[in-house]
Structures are given as structure tokens and as C-alpha cells.
N, C-alpha and C positions, 0 to 999 in steps of 0.2 A: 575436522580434516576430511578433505574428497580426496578420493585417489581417481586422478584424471582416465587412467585407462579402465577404470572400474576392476580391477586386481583388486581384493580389500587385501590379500596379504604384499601386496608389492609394497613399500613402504620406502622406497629408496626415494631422495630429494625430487626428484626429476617427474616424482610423480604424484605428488602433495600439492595440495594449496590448500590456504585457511579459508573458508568462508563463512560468513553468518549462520546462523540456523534456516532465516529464511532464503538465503541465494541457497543452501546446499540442498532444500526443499525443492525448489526450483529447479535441478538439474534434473536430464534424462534417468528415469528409471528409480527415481526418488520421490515419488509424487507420494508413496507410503507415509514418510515423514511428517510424523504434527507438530508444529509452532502455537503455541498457547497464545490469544490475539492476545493479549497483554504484552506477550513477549514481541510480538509483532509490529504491535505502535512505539511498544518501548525503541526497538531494531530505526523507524522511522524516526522517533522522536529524533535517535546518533545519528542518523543519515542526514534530517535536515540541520541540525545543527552544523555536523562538519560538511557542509552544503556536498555531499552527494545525492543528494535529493533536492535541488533549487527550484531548476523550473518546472514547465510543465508543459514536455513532448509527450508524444505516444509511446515511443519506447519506454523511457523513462517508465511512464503508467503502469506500463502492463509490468516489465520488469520489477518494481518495486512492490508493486500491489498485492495486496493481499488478494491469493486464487479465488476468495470467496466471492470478488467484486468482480471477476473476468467477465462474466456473462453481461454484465452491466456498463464496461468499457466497450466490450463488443458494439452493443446497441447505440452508446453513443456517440465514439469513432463514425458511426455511418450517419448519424444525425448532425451533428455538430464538429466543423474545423477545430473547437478547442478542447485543446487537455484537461483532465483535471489537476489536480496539484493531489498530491496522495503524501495521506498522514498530517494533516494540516488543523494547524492549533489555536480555536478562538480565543483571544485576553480577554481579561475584563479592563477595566481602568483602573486597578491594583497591580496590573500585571500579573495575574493569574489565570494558566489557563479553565479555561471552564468546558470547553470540548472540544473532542478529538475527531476528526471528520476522517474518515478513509479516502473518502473523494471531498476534492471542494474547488468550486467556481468561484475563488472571493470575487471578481468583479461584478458577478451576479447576486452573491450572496448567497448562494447554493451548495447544499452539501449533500454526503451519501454518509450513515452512521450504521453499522452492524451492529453495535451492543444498544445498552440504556437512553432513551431519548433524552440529547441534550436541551437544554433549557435556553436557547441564545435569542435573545430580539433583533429583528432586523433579517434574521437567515429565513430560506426557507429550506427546512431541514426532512431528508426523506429516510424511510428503511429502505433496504435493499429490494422488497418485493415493491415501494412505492417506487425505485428509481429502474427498477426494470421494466415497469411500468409507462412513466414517465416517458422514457429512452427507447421506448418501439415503434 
């Protein structure tokens, strides 16, 4: 629950709304709040599903995005007209996912990964310090 006017005891209707753990992260004055990246691609995984996360603008991005990639959006917003797709899941031909990208280019084949290096043929897959890199 956020209380809109930041009252934590106002509690009347008028001043609630439910949000995720990662939008209520996201709000002014909330930057304290931690989301467990598990809990965060999990949060992605529902958004793309119930396509609140479809395409891939810049709002979108930055909105959605895990804070930990900001610095990395930054650099490539000035580099590059295209978005990335955020929280985006490679199959296998089982239909299994096999990784979870925080950022990804599928038309390049390109992704940004903050945890364990996924193992995918065909991508070229970065850390965070290679895509800040990359993106200067």
C-alpha cells in the first residue's frame, strides 16, 4: 500500500493505492526500499505476461527497469534510437526458458544480465560493467 500524500497514518480510501513492490520502490522518497532481483524479474516475468511490459520505449525502460541498470539506459538512450525490451526471456526449443536478460535487443541478439552468466548461442551477452562499457 502507498499513501499518495505520504501521511503513513492517513489511511482513508482516497489515499491508497496498491502497487507492486517494485513501482512502490520507485516512488519519491522510497528509494530505501529493497526488492530481492528474484522478486524483480519475477514482478517482470507478470508484467510481460499480462503485456504491461510489451514493447520497448524509453519510458517503459526506465519505468520498469531494474534501478540497478539506470546508469546503462542512460548511456544508451544517447547512443542508440532503440529501446531495450526489459526482463526478456530466451527459450530453448523445449520451450524452456534458459535466461532472463534485464535488458535485451532480440533483433541484435543482445542482452544486459546482472546475476549468473547465461549460457545462450547466438546472443551476445554482457554484465553490467561490459554494458556500461559497451554504451559510452
Amino acid at each position: 500500500m502507498h499513501h499518495l500524500n505520504g501521511v503513513k497514518h492517513d489511511n482513508t480510501a482516497s489515499n491508497l493505492i496498491v502497487l507492486c513492490a517494485d513501482c512502490h520502490r520507485k516512488e519519491p522518497f522510497h528509494e530505501h526500499m529493497h526488492v530481492k532481483h528474484a522478486d524483480a524479474q519475477q514482478i517482470n516475468h507478470l508484467r510481460r505476461e499480462q503485456q504491461i511490459v510489451s514493447g520497448s520505449d524509453w519510458d517503459s525502460a526506465f519505468k520498469h527497469a531494474d534501478p540497478a541498470v539506470h546508469g546503462v539506459l542512460d548511456f544508451c538512450k544517447r547512443k542508440t534510437p532503440v529501446a531495450p525490451e526489459i526482463g526478456y526471456e530466451i527459450f530453448d526449443e523445449k520451450g524452456e526458458v534458459v535466461a532472463e536478460l534485464e535488458l535485451a535487443w532480440p533483433e541484435e541478439k543482445r542482452g544486459l544480465y546482472l546475476t549468473e552468466i547465461p549460457n545462450v548461442r547466438g546472443w551476445k551477452l554482457m554484465s553490467l560493467n561490459e554494458g556500461l562499457d559497451y554504451f559510452r
